[in-house]
C-alpha positions in Angstrom: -138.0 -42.0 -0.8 -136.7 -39.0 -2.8 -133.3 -39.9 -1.8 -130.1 -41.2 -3.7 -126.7 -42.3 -2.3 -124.2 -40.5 -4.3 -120.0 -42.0 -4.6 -120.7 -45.4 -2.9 -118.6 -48.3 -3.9 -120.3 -51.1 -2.0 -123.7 -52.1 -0.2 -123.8 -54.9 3.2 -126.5 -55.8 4.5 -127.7 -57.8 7.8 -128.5 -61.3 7.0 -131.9 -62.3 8.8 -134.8 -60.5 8.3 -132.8 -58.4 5.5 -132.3 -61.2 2.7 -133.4 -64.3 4.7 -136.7 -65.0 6.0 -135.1 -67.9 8.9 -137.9 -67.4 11.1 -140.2 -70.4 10.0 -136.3 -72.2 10.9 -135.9 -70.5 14.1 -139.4 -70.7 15.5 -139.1 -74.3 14.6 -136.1 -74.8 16.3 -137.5 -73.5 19.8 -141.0 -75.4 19.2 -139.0 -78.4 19.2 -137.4 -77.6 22.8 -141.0 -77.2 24.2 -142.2 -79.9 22.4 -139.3 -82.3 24.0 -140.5 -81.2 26.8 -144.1 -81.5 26.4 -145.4 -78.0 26.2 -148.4 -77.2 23.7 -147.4 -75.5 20.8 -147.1 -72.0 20.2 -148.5 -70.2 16.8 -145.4 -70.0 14.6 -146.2 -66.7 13.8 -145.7 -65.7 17.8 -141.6 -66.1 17.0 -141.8 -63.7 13.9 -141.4 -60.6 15.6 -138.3 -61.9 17.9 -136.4 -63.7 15.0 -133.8 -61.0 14.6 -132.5 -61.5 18.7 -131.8 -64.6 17.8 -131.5 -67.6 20.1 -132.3 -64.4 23.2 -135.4 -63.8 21.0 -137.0 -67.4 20.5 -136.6 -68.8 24.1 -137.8 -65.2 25.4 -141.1 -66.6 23.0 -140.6 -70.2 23.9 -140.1 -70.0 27.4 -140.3 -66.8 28.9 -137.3 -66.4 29.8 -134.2 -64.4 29.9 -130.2 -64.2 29.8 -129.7 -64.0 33.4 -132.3 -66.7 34.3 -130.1 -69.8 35.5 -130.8 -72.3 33.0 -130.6 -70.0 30.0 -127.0 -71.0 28.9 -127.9 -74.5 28.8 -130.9 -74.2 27.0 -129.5 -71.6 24.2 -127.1 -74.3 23.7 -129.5 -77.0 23.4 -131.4 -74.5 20.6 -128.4 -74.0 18.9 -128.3 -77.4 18.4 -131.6 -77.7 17.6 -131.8 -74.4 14.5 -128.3 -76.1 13.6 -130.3 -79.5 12.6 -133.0 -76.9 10.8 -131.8 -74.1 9.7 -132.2 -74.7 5.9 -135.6 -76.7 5.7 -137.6 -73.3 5.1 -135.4 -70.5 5.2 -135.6 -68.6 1.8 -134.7 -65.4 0.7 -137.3 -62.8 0.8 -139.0 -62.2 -2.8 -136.5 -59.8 -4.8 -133.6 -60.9 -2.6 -132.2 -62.7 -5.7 -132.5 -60.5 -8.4 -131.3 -57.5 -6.2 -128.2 -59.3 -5.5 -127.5 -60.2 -9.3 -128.3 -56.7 -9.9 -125.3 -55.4 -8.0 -123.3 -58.0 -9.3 -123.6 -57.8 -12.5 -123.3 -53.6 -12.3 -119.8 -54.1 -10.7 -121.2 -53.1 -7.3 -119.2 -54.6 -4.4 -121.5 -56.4 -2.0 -121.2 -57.8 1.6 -123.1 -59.5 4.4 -122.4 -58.3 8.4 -124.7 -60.6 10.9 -124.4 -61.0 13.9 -125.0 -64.9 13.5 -121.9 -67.1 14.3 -120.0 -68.1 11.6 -120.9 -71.9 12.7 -124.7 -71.4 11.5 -123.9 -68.6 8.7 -121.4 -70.2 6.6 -123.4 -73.2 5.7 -126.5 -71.5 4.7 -124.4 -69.1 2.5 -122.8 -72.6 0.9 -126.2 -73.7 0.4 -127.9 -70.9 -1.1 -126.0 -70.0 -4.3 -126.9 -66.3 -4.3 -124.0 -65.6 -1.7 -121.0 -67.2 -3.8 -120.8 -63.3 -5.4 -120.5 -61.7 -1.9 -117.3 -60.4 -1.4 -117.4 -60.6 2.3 -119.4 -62.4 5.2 -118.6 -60.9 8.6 -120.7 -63.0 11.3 -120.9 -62.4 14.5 -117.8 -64.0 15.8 -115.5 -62.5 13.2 -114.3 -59.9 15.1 -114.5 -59.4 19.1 -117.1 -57.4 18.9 -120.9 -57.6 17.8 -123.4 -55.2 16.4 -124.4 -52.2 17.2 -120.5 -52.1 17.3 -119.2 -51.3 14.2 -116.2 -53.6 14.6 -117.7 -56.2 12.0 -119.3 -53.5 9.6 -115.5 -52.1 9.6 -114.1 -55.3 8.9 -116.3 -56.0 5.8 -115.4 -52.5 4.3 -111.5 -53.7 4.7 -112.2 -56.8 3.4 -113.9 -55.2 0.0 -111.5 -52.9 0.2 -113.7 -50.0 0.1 -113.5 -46.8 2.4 -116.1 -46.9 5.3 -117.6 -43.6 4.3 -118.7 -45.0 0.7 -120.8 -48.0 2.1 -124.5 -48.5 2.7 -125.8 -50.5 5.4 -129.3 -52.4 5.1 -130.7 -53.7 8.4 -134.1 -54.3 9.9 -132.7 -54.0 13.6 -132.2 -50.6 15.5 -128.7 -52.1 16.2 -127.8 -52.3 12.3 -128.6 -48.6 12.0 -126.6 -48.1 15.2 -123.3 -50.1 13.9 -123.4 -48.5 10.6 -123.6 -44.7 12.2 -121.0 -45.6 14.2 -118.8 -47.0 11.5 -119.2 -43.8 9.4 -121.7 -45.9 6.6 -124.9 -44.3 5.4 -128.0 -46.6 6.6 -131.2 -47.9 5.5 -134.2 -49.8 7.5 -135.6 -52.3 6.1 -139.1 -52.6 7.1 -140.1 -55.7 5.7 -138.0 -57.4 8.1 -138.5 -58.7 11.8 -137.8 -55.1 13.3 -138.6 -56.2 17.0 -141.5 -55.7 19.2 -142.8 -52.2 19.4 -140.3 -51.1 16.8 -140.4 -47.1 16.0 -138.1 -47.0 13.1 -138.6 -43.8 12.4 -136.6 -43.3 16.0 -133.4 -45.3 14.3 -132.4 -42.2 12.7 -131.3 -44.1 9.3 -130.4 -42.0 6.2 -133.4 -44.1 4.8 -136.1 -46.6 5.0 -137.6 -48.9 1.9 -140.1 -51.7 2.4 -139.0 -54.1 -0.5 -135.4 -55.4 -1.2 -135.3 -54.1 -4.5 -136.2 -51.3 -3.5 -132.2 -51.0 -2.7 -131.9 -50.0 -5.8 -134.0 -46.6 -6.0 -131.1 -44.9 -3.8 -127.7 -46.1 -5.3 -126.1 -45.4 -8.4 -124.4 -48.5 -10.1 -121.1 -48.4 -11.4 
């Protein structure tokens, strides 16, 4: 890496495929849909890849099939309902998740989440899993009237820890994470462990940095 982040007074990160691992969750939830209606299942590992599009991502797997096909609201709705039932039967952080997090928390270092996950689905898991009770913001992807790659949320989380744009870090393992934090004036990190997308060149994302381990955070900050 070679690389450290000097003067920054907080780190966000995306939430799936940064800290969580939801895919087992989300793949479930779309096997469930073809299951209801009778289709042969589909390797779990087949949804991995897509997990960080979200609901787009799982029926694209699930179904073939995309936004402006005419039954697609009515079916995201129905997987909505569906992860909503699920979404905390194997969805765990990924190893070092926990221990990074306490790590910045117990240095002083002012942490945040920015997903793009409505609040609906992101607030409960955060309840549930007691390593979120130190953030000091969770910006989903309702929050604000915009989504990533607009930095409208990532902007909204700096207000909210009080911390000047320019001395943030943003962790994501989407090209659109690296996208919203440029745009909101926040250094940026890839994290390749994560779902990255089909066909990902993350190299191309042009962030200040790359790591393939959680804790691995912590080689390019300095802690309070």
């Amino acid at each position: 890496m070679g690389q450290r982040f000097n003067g920054l007074q907080a780190v966000l990160f995306d939430l799936d495929g940064t800290l969580l691992d939801s895919a087992p969750d989300l793949g479930g939830a779309a096997e469930s849909l073809r299951e209801a209606r009778g289709l042969p299942p589909l390797p779990i590992g087949s949804y991995r890849a897509h997990a960080g599009a979200g609901a787009r991502g799982m029926l694209r797997v699930a179904f073939d099939m995309a936004p402006d096909h005419p039954e697609y609201a009515a079916l995201r709705l129905a997987f909505l309902d569906a992860y909503e039932a699920r979404m905390l039967q194997l969805t765990r952080p990924f190893d070092g998740v926990s221990t990074l997090l306490e790590t910045l928390s117990g240095a002083d270092m002012r942490w945040g989440v920015v997903t793009n996950k409505a609040e609906r689905l992101t607030h409960p898991i955060a309840r549930s899993l007691r390593l979120f009770d130190a953030a000091g913001a969770i910006v989903c992807g309702d929050t604000t009237p915009h989504a990533k790659p607009h930095p409208a949320p990532l902007l909204e989380a700096a207000r909210r820890l009080g911390v000047d744009p320019g001395r943030c870090v943003y962790v994501g393992d989407d090209e659109r994470d690296i996208q919203a934090g440029r745009a909101a004036g926040m250094r940026t990190v890839a994290a390749r462990y994560g779902y990255l997308g089909p066909g990902a060149d993350v190299q191309a994302w042009g962030a200040d940095a790359q790591i393939d381990a959680p804790l691995e955070v912590l080689n390019l900050i300095e802690l309070p």
